[in-house]
C-alpha positions in Angstrom: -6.0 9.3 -21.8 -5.3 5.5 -21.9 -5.2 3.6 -18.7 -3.3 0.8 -18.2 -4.0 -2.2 -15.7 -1.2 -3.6 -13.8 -1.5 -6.7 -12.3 0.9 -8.9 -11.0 0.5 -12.6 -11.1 -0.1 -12.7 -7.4 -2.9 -10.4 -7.9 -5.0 -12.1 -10.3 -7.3 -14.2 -8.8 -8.5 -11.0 -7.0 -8.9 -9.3 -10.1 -10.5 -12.2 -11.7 -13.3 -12.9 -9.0 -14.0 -9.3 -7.8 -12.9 -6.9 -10.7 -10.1 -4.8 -8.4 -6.5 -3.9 -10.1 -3.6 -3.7 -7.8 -2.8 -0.8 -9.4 -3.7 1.6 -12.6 -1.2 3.7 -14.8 -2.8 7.1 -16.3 -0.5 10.0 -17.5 3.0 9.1 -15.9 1.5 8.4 -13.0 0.7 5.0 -10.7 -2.2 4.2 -8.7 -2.1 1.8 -6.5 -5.0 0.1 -4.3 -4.8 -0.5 -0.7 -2.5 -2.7 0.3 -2.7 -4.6 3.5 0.5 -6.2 5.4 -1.1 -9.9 5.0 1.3 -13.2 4.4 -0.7 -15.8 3.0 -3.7 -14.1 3.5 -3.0 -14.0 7.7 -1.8 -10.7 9.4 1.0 -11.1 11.6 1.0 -10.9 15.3 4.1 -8.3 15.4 2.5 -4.8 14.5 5.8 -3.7 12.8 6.3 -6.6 10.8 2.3 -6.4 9.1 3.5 -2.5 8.5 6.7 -3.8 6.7 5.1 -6.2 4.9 2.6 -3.4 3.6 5.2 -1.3 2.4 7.2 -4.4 0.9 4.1 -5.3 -1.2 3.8 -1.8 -2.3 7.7 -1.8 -3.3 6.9 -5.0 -5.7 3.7 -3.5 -7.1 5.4 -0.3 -7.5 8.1 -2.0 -9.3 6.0 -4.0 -11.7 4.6 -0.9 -12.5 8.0 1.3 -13.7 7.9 3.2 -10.7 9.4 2.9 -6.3 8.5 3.8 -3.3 11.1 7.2 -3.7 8.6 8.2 -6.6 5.6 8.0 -4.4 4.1 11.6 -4.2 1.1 10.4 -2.1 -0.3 8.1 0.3 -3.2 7.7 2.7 -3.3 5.2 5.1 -6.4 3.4 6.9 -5.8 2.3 10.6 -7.1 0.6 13.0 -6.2 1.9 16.4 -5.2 4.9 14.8 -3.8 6.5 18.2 -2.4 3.0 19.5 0.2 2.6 17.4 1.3 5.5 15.0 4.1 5.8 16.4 5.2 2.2 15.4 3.7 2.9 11.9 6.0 6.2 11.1 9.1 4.1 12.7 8.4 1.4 10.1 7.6 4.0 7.4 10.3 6.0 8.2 12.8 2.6 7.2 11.1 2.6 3.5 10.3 6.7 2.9 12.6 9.5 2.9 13.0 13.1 2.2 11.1 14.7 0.2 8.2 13.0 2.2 5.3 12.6 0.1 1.7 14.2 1.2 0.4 11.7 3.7 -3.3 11.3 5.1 -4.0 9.4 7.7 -7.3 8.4 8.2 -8.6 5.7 11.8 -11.3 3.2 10.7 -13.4 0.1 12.4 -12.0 -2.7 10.2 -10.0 -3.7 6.9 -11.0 -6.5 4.2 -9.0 -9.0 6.4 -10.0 -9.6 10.2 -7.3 -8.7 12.5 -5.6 -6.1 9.9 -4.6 -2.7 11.3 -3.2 -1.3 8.6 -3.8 -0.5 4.7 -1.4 2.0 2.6 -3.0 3.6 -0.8 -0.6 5.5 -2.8 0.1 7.4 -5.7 3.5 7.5 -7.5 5.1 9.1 -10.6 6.6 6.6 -13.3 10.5 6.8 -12.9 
């Protein structure tokens, strides 16, 4: 099996000073790291703008990669204040993911890599 890194030029400092891919390719398939809904490195105040940004990210990545967010086939996500605001996060997810909806695990946690993040998305997609 060969295993190809994909990095896009916005991600290479990160994999330069702590050795983490944005995203692998391994037998068709994509895997991308957690992505966070950071500009700049700040989280937005508006809830459903980080969650759009998350999925945005993963649409570039995704892209670099030879794949989109229709081939995803699945996804976990990380929240913070899991209960206070899935609602918000299906409404934004529902704007970016459609039918066949992909398996989905959602998982609530204490904290994410940047302070005041609520919200990371790992997925896995086919190549298109």
């Amino acid at each position: 099996m060969t295993i190809k890194t994909i990095v896009p030029a916005s991600g290479q400092v990160m994999y330069d000073r702590f050795h983490f891919a944005p995203a692998t390719e391994a037998d068709g398939f994509v895997f991308c790291s957690g992505v966070i809904g950071a500009e700049g490195g700040r989280v937005p105040d508006d809830l459903a703008q980080e969650f759009r940004n998350a999925w945005e990210q993963l649409s570039q990545l995704l892209t670099e990669a030879g794949s989109g967010l229709e081939h995803i086939v699945e996804y976990t996500s990380y929240h913070v204040g899991l209960q206070s605001h899935m609602a918000e996060f299906m409404a934004v997810r529902d704007e970016y993911l459609s039918e066949p909806w992909p398996a989905w695990t959602a998982i609530g946690i204490t904290e994410l890599a940047i302070p005041g993040a609520h919200l990371e998305i790992q997925v896995t997609a086919r190549k298109a």
